[in-house]
MMTF fields as JSON, N, C-alpha, C and O atoms, coordinates in Angstrom:
{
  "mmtfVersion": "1.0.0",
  "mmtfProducer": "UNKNOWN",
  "numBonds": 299,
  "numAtoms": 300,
  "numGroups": 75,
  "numChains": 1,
  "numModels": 1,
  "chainsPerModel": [1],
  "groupsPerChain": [75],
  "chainIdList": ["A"],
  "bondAtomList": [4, 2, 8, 6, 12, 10, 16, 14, 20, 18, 24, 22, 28, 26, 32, 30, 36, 34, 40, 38, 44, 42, 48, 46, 52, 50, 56, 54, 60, 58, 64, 62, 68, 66, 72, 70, 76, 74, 80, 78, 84, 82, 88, 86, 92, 90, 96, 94, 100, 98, 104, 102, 108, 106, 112, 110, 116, 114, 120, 118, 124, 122, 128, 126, 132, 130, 136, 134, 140, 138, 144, 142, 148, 146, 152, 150, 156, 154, 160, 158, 164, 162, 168, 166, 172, 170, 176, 174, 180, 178, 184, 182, 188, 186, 192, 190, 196, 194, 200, 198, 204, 202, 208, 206, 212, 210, 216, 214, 220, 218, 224, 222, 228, 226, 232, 230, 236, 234, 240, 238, 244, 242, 248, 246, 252, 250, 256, 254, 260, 258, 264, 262, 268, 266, 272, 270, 276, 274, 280, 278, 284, 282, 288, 286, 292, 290, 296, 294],
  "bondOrderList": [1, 1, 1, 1, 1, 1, 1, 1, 1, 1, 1, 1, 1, 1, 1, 1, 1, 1, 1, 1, 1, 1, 1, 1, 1, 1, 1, 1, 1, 1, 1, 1, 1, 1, 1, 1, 1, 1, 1, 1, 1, 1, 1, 1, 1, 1, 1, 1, 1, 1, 1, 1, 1, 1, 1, 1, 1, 1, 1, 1, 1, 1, 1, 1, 1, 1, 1, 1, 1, 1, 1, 1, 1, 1],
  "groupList": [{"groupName": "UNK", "atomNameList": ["N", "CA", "C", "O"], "elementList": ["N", "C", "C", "O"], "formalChargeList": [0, 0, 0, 0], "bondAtomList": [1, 0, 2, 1, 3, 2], "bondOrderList": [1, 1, 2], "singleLetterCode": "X", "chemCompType": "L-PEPTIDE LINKING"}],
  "groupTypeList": [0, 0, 0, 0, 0, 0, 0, 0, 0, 0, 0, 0, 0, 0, 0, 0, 0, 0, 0, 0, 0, 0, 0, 0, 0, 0, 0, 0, 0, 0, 0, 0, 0, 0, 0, 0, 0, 0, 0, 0, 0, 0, 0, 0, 0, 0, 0, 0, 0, 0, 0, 0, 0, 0, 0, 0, 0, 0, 0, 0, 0, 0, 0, 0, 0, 0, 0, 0, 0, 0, 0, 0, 0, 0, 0],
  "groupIdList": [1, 2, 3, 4, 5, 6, 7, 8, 9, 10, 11, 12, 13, 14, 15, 16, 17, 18, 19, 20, 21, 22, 23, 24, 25, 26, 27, 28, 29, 30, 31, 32, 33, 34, 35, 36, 37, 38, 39, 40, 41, 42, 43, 44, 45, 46, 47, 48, 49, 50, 51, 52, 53, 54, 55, 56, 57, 58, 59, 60, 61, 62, 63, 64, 65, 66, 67, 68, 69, 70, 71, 72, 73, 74, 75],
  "secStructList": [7, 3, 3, 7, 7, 2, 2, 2, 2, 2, 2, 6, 2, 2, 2, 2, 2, 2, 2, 2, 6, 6, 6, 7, 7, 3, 3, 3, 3, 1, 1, 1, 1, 3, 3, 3, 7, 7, 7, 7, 7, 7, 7, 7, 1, 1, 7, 7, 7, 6, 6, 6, 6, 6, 6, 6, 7, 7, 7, 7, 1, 1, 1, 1, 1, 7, 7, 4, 4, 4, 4, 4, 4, 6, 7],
  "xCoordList": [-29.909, -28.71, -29.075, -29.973, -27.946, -28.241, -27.73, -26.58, -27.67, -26.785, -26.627, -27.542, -25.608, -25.337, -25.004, -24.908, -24.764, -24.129, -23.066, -23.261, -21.68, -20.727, -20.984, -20.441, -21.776, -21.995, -22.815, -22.842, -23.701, -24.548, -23.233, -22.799, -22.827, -21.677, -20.789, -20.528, -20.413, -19.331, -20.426, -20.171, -21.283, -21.946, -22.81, -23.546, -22.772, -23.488, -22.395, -22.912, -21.639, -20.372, -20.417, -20.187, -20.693, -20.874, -22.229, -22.065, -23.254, -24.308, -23.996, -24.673, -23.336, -23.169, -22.126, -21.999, -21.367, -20.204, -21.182, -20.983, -22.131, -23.147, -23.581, -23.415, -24.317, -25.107, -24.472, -24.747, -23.227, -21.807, -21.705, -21.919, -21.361, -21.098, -22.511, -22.417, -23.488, -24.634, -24.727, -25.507, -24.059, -24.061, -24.816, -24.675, -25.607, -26.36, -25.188, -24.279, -25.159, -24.841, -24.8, -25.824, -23.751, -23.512, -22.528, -21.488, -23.582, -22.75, -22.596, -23.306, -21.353, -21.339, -21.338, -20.847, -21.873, -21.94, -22.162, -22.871, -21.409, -20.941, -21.495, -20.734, -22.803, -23.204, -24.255, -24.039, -25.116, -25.821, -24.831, -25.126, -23.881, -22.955, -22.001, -21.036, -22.388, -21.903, -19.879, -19.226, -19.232, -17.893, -17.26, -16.269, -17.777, -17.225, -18.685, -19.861, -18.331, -19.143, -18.742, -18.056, -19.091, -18.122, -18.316, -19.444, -17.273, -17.403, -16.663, -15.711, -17.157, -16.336, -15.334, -15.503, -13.859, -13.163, -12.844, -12.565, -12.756, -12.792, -11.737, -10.602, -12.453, -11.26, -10.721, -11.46, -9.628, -8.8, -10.189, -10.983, -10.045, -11.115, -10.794, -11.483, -9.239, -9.018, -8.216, -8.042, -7.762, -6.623, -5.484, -5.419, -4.758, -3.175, -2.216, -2.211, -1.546, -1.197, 0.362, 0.924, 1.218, 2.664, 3.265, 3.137, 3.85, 5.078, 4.442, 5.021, 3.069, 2.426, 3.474, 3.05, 4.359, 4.861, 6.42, 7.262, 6.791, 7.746, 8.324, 7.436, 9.593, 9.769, 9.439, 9.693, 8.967, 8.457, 9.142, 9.261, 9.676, 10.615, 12.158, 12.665, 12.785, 14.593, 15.203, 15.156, 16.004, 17.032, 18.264, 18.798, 18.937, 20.189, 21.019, 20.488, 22.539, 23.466, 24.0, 24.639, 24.108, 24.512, 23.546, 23.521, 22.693, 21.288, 22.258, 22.737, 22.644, 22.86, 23.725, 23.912, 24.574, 26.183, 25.452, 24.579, 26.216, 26.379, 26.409, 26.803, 25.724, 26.467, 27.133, 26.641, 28.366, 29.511, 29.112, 29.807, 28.234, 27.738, 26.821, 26.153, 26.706, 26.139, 26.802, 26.239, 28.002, 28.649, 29.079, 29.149, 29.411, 29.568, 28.89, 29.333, 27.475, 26.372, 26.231, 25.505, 26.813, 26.844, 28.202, 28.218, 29.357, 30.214, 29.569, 30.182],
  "yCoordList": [13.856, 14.554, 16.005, 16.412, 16.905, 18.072, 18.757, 18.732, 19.643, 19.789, 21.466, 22.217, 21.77, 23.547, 23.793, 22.832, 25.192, 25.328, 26.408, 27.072, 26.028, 26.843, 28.601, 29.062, 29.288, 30.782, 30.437, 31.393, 29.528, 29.274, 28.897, 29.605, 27.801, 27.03, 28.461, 28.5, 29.322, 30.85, 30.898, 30.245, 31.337, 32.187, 31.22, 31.761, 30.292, 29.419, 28.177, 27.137, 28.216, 27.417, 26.949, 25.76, 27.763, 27.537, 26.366, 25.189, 26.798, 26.045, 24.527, 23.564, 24.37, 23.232, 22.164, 20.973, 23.178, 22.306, 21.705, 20.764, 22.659, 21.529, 20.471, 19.315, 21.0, 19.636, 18.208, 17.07, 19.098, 17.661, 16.844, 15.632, 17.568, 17.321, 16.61, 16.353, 16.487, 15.88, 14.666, 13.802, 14.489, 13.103, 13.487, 12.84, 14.28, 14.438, 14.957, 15.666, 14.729, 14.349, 15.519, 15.879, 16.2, 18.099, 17.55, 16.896, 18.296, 18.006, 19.533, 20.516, 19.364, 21.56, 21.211, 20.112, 22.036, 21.686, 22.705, 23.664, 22.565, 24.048, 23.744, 23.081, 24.143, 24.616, 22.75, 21.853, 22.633, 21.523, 20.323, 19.763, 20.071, 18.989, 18.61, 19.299, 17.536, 17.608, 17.649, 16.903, 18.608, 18.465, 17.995, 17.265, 18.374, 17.849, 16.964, 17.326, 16.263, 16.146, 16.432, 15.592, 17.568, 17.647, 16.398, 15.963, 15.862, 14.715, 15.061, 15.836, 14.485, 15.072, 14.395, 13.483, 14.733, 13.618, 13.189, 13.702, 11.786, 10.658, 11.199, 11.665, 10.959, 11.532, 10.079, 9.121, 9.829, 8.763, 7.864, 8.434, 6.857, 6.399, 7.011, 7.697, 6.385, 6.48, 7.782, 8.302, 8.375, 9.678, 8.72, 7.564, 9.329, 9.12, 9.409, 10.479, 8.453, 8.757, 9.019, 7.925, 10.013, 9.814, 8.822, 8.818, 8.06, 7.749, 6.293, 5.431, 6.016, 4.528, 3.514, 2.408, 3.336, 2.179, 2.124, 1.653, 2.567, 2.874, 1.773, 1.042, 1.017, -0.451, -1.272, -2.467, -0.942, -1.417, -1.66, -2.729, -0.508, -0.017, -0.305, 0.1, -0.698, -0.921, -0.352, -0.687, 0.819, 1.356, 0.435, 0.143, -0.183, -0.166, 0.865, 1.905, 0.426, 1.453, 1.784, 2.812, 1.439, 2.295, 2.58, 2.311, 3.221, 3.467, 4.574, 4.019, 5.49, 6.755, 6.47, 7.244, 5.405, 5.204, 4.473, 3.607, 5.225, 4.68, 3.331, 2.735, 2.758, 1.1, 1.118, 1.596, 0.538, 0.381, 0.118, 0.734, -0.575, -1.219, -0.064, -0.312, 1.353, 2.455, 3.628, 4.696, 3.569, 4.932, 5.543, 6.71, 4.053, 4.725, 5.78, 6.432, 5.581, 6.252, 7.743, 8.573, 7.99, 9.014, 9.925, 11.085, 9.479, 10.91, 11.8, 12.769],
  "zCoordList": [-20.222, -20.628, -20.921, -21.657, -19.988, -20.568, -21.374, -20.935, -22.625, -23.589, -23.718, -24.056, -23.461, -23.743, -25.063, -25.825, -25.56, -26.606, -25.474, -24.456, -26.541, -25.477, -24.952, -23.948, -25.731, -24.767, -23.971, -23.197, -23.525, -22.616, -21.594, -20.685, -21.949, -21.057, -20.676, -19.474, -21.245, -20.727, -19.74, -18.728, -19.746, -18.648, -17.69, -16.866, -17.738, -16.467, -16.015, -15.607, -16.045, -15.413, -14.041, -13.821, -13.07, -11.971, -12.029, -11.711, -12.384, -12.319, -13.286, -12.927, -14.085, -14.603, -14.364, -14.648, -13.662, -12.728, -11.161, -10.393, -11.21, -9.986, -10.445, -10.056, -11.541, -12.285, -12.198, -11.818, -12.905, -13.324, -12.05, -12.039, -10.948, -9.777, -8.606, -7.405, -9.349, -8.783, -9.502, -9.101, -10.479, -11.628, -12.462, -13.5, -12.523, -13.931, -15.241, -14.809, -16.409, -17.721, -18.447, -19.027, -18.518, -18.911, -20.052, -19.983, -21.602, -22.396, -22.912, -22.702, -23.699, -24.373, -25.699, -25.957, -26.833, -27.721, -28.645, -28.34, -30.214, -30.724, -32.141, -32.845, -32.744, -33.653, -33.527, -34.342, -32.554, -32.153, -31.506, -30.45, -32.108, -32.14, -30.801, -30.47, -30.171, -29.019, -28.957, -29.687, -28.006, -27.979, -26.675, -26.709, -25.586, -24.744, -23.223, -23.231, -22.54, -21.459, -20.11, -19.528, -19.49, -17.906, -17.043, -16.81, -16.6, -15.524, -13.874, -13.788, -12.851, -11.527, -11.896, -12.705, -11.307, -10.814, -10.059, -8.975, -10.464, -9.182, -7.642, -7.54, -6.979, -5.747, -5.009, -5.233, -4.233, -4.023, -2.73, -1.982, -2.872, -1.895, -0.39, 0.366, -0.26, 0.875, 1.083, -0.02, 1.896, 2.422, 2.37, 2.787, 1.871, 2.013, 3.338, 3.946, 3.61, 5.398, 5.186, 5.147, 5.042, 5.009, 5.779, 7.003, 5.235, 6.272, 6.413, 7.074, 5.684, 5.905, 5.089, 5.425, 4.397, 3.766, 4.301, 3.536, 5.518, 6.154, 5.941, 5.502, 5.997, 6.234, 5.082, 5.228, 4.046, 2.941, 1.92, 1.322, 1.675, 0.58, 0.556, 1.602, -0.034, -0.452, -1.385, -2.568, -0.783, -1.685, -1.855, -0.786, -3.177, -3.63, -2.591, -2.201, -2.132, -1.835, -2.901, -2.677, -4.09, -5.372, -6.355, -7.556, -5.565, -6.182, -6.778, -7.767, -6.716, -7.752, -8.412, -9.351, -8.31, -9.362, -10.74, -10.785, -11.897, -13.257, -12.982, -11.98, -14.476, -14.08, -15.348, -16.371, -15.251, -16.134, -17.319, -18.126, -17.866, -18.978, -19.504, -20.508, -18.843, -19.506, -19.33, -19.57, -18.917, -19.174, -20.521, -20.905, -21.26, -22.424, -23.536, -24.481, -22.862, -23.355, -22.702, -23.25, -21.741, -21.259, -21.759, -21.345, -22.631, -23.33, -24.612, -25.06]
}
């Protein structure tokens, strides 16, 4: 684990966002005391394909109408 104190962390950012980003263990830390740990984030396994769940999905035809039993909530 590597541990900054945050003016180290201001001025080497780039280099510790590699670290983070290699898996090694970037912690920042303000008067010894650890506060935060940079982590990558997770990216989606797969790519997302538009238009893949075509046929899938069912709209209601009174998908946008009030339903009677809640209009009253709406004056």
């Amino acid at each position: 684990m590597s541990q900054f104190n945050v003016a180290e962390a201001k001025s080497h950012l780039s280099d510790l966002l590699r670290k983070a980003l290699r898996g090694e263990e970037v912690v920042i830390a303000r008067d010894s005391k650890p506060l935060v740990r940079l982590v990558p984030v997770d990216r989606p396994a797969v790519a997302r394909e538009p238009g893949s769940a075509r046929g899938e999905v069912w709209m209601a035809p009174d998908f946008d109408e009030t339903p009677e039993d809640f209009k009253e909530y709406l004056r």
